[in-house]
C-alpha positions in Angstrom: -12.9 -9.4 9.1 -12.8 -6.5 6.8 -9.5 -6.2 4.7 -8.7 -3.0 3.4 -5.4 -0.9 1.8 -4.9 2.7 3.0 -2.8 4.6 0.5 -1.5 8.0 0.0 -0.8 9.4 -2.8 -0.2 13.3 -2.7 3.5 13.2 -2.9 5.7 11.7 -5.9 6.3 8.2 -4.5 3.0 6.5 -2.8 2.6 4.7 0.6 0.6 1.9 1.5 -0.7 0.3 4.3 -2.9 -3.3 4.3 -5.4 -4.1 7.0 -6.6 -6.9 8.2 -9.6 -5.4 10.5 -10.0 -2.0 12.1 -6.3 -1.3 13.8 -4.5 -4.3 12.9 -1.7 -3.8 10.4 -0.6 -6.5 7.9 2.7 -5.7 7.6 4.5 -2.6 7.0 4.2 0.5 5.1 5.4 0.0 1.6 6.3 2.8 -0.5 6.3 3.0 -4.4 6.8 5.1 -7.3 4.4 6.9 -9.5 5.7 4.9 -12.5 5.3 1.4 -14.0 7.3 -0.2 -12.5 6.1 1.0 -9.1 3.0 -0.4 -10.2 3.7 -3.2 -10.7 6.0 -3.8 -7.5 2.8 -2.7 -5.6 0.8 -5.2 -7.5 2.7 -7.9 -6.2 3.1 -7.3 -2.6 -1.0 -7.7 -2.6 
């Protein structure tokens, strides 16, 4: 198993996507802001 989070980041709000192994999703996409408190609501969905 090699857990790993995919984000993107080139617009104002991020996206980000966990994975368990190579093409299995934990999940869904989870988008946050560029602020703080997006942060910190990214912080705790991991």
């Amino acid at each position: 198993m090699n857990p790993v989070i995919g984000l993107d980041v080139s617009k104002g709000e991020s996206m980000a996507q966990a994975f368990l192994d190579k093409g299995q999703p934990y999940g869904k996409v989870f988008r946050f802001d560029h602020t703080t408190e997006g942060l910190d609501h990214f912080r705790n969905y991991m």
